[in-house]
matplotlib code that plots the C-alpha trace (Angstrom):
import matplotlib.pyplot as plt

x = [245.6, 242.9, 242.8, 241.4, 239.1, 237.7, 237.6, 236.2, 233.2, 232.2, 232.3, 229.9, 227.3, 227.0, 226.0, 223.8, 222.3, 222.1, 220.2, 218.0, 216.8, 216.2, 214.4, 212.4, 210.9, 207.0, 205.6, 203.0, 199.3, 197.0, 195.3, 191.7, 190.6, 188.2, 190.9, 191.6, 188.7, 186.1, 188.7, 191.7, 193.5, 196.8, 195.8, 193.7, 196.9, 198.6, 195.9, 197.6, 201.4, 203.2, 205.4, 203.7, 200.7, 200.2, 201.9, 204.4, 206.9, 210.1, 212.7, 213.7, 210.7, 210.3, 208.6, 205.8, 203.0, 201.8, 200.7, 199.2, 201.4, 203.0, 200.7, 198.0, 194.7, 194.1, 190.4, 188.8, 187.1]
y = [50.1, 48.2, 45.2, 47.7, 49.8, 46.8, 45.3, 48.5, 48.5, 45.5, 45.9, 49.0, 47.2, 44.1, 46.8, 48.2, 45.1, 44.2, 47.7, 46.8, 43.4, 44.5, 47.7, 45.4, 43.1, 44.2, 43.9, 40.4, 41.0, 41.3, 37.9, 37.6, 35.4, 35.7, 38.2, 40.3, 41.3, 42.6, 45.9, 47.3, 50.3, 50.4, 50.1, 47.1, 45.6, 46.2, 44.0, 41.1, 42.4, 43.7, 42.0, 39.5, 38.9, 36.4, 37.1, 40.1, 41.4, 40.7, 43.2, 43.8, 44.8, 48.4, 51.2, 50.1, 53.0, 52.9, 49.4, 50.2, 52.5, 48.7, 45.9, 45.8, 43.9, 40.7, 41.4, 44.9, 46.4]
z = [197.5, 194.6, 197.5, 200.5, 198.4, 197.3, 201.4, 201.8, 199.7, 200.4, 203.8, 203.1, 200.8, 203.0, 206.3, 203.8, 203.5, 206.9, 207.5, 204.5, 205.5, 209.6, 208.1, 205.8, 208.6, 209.7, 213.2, 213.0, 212.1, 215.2, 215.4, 214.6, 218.1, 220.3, 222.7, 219.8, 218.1, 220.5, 221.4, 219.6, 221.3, 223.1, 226.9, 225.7, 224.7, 228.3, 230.3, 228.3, 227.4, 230.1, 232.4, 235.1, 232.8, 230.2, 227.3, 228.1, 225.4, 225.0, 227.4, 223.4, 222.2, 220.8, 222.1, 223.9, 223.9, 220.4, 219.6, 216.6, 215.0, 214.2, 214.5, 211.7, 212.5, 210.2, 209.9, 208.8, 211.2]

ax = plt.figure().add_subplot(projection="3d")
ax.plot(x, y, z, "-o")
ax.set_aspect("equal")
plt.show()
């Protein structure tokens, strides 16, 4: 009975772990280049990232509508 408590725990903390080290990972800094730092705001980001244009997100990405709810600028504005 010891033996599966003990399975059991550990199963919990290392799922606790797993949730801690996914929730821990931030979305990457917008860059500061010549694309993105005339305009900032979320339909700028769709001339660019959506699917059939140049750099569209991943079919895995995260709600798509608030950009910068996220994604941080490297530069202050």
């Amino acid at each position: 009975m010891k033996i599966r408590g003990a399975l059991v725990l550990a199963v919990l903390t290392a799922a606790m772990m797993v949730v801690f080290a996914l929730e821990d990972r931030a979305a990457p800094l917008i860059p500061h280049d010549i694309f993105h730092t005339i305009v900032i705001t979320n339909a700028a980001c769709t001339t660019c990232h959506t699917p059939g244009k140049q750099a569209p997100l991943k079919a895995s990405h995260p709600t798509k509508e608030e950009c910068m709810f996220c994604h941080k600028a490297k530069h202050s504005r």
